[in-house]
C-alpha positions as CSV (number, residue, x, y, z in Angstrom):
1,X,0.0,0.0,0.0
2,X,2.5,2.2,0.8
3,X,4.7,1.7,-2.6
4,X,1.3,2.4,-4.0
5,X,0.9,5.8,-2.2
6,X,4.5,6.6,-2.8
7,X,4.0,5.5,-7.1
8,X,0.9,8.0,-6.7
9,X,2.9,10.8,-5.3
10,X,5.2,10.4,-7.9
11,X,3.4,10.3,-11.0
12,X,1.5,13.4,-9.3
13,X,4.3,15.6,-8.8
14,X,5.8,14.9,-13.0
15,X,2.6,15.7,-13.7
16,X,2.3,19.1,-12.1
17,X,6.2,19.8,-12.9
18,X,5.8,19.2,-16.6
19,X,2.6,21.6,-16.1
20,X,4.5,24.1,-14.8
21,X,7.5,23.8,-17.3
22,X,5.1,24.1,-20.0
23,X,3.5,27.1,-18.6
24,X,6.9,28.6,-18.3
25,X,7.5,28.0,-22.1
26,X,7.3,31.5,-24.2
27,X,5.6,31.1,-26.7
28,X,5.2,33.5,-29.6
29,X,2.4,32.7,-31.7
30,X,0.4,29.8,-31.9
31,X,-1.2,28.3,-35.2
32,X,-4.2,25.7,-35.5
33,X,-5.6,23.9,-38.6
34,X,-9.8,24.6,-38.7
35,X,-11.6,21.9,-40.8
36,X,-15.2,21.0,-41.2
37,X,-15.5,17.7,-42.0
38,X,-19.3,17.2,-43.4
39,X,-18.6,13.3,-43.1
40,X,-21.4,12.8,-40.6
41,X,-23.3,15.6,-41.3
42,X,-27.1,14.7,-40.9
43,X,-28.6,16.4,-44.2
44,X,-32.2,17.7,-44.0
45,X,-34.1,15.3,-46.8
46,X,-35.6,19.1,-47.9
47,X,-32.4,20.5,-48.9
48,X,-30.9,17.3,-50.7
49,X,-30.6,17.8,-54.3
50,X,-33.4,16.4,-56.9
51,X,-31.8,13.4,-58.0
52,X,-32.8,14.8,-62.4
53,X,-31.0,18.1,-61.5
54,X,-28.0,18.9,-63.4
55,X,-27.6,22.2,-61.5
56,X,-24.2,23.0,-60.4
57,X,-23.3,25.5,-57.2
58,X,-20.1,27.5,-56.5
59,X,-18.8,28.6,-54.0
60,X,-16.7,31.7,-53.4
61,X,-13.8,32.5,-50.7
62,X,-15.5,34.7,-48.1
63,X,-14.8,38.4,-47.1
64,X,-12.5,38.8,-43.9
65,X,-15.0,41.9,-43.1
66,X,-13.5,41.9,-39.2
67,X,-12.0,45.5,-37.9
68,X,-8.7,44.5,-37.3
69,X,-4.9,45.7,-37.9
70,X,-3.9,42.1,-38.9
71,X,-6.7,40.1,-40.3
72,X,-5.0,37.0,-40.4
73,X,-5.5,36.8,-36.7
74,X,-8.3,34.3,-35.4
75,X,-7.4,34.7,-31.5
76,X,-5.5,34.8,-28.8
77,X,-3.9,32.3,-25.9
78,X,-3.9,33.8,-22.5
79,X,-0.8,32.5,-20.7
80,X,-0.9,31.4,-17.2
81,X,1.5,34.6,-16.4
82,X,-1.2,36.8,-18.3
83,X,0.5,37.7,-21.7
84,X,-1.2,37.2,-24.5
85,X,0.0,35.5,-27.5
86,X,-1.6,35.6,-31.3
87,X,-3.5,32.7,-32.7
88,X,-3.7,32.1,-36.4
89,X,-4.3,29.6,-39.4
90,X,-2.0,27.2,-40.2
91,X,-2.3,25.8,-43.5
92,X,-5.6,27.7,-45.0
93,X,-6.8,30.6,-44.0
94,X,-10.0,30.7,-41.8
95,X,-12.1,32.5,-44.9
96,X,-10.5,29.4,-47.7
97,X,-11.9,26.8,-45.0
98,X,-15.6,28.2,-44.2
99,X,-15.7,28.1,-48.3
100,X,-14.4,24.4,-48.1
101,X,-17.0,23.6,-45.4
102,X,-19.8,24.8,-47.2
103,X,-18.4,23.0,-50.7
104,X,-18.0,19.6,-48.8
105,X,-21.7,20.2,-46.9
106,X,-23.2,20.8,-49.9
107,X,-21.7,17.7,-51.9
108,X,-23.3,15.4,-49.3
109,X,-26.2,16.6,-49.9
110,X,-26.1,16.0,-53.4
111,X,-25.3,19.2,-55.1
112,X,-22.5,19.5,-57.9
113,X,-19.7,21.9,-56.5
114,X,-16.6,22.8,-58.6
115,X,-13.0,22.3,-56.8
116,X,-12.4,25.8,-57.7
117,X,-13.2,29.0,-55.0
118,X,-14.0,31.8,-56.8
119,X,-13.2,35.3,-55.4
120,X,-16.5,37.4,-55.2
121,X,-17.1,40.5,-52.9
122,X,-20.9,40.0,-52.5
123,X,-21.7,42.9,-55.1
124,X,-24.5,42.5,-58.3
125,X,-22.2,43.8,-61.0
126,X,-19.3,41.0,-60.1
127,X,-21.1,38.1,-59.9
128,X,-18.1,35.7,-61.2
129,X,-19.8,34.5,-64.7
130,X,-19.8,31.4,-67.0
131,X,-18.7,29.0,-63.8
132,X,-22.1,27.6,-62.5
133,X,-25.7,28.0,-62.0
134,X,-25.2,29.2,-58.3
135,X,-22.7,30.8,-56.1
136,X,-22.3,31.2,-52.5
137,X,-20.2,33.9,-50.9
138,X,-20.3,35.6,-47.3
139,X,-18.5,37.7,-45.5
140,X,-16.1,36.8,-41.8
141,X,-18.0,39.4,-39.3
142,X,-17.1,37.9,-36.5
143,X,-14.0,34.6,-35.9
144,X,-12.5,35.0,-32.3
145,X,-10.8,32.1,-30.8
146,X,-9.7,33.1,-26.9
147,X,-7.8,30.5,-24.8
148,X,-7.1,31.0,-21.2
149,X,-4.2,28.5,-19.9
150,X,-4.6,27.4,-16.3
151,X,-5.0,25.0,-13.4
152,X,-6.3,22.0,-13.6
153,X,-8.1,23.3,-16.5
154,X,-7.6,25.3,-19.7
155,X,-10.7,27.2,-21.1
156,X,-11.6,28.2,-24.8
157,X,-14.5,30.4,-26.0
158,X,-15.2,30.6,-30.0
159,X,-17.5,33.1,-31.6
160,X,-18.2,32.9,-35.1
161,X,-20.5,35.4,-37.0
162,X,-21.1,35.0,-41.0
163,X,-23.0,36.6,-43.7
164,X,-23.9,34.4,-46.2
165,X,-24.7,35.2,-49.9
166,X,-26.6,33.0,-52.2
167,X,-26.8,34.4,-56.2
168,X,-28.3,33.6,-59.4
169,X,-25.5,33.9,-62.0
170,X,-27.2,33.1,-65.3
171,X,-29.7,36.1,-63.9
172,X,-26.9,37.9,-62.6
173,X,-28.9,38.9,-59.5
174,X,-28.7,38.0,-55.0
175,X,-31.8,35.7,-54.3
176,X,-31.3,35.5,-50.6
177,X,-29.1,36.2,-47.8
178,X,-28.4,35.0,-44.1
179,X,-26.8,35.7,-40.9
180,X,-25.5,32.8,-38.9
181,X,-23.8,32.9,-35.4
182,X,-22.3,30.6,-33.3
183,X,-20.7,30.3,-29.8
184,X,-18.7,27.4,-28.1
185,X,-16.8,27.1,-25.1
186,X,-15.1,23.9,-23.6
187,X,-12.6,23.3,-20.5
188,X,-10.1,20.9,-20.8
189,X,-7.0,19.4,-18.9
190,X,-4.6,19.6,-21.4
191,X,-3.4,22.5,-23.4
192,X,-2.7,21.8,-27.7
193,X,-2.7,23.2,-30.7
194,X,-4.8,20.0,-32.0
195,X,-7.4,20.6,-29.6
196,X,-7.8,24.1,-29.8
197,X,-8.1,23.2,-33.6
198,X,-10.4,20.9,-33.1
199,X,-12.6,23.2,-31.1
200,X,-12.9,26.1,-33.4
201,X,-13.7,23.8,-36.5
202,X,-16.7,22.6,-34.0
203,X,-17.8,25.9,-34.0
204,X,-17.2,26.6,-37.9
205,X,-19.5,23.2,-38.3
206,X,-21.9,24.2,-36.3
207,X,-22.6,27.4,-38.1
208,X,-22.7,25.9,-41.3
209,X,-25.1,23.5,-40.1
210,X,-27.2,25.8,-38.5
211,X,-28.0,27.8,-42.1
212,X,-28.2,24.9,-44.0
213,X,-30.8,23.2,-42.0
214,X,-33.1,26.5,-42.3
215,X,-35.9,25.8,-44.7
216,X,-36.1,28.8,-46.4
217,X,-32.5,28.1,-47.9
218,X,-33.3,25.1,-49.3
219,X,-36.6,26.7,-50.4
220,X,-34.9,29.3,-52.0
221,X,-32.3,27.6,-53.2
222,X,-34.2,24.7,-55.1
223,X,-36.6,27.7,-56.4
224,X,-33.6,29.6,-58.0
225,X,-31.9,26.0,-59.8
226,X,-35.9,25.6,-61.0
227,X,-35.4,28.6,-62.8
């Protein structure tokens, strides 16, 4: 019992010296991959595509729309000695991936969506021509990650608010357009770049969900590939 205890103790204090190493670790920027994987997705049977239509959808890089001096930024870690360090994207930007969300969503449910992400900054007169049907845009007006490190938990709040666009472009006209928000927040023992990933693309999921599961999108959106 007593080598038991002793083992305990042991395994205890590495754990709490490796915590306090790692708090003592500068950092100066941390990075996280965000990545909405539609794979089990529950798609509304309304918005799943007739199985005759031919109609194919777009979808464009969205607008980074957020007042900031560096809007590559998504957020910040709070250190456990208070500074504050940047968060950003590290392989696509935040605006590349909502578009790549919204393209893989829309595949499982049916749709045909190029590879390609067009460029489009939500206005009539540049609608991107001659590359589908239908194109989706938005704009970024809201994408903050915040991270407090501490002990024995770490907490992260994400608040994500888009603008989606949805366009005609054999008509050349805006048929409908949204605002989705979404907030998460999760405590957790152990501090990573992987987790804190995996968090915010919770969050990106969960607003692209959220619009997508609104009738009136697929009611306008079936009505417009009708026409």
């Amino acid at each position: 019992m007593k080598n038991r205890k002793l083992h305990y103790a042991w395994k205890l204090g590495l754990f709490v010296s490796i915590f306090i190493f790692m708090g003592c670790v500068s950092h100066t920027l941390y990075s996280v991959n965000i990545y909405y994987d539609a794979d089990k997705a529950a798609i509304p049977e309304y918005l799943k595509a007739d199985k005759n239509s031919n109609a194919i959808i777009s979808v464009a890089e969205f607008n980074d729309v957020r007042k900031l001096d560096d809007r590559l930024v998504i957020g910040r870690v709070t250190e456990t000695d208070g500074s504050k360090v940047l968060l950003l994207p590290k392989s696509v930007k935040a605006t590349k991936a909502i578009a790549n969300g919204i393209k893989e969503y829309l595949r499982k449910a049916g749709y045909k969506i190029p590879n390609k992400i067009e460029q489009w900054d939500l206005k009539e007169q540049n609608i991107p021509q001659g590359i589908a049907d239908i194109i989706v845009g938005g704009n970024v007006e809201e994408l903050d990650v915040s991270c407090i490190k501490g002990f024995p938990t770490n907490s992260c709040r994400i608040n994500i608010k888009l603008k989606f666009v949805f366009a005609d472009i054999i008509k050349n006209k805006i048929f409908y357009e949204s605002r989705v928000e979404s907030s998460y927040s999760k405590e957790y023992a152990l501090f990573s770049e992987e987790a804190l990933g995996e968090q915010a693309s919770i969050s990106l999921g969960d607003a692209i969900e959220k619009l997508f599961t609104e009738k009136v999108v697929a009611l306008k959106l079936k009505e417009a590939i009708g026409h």
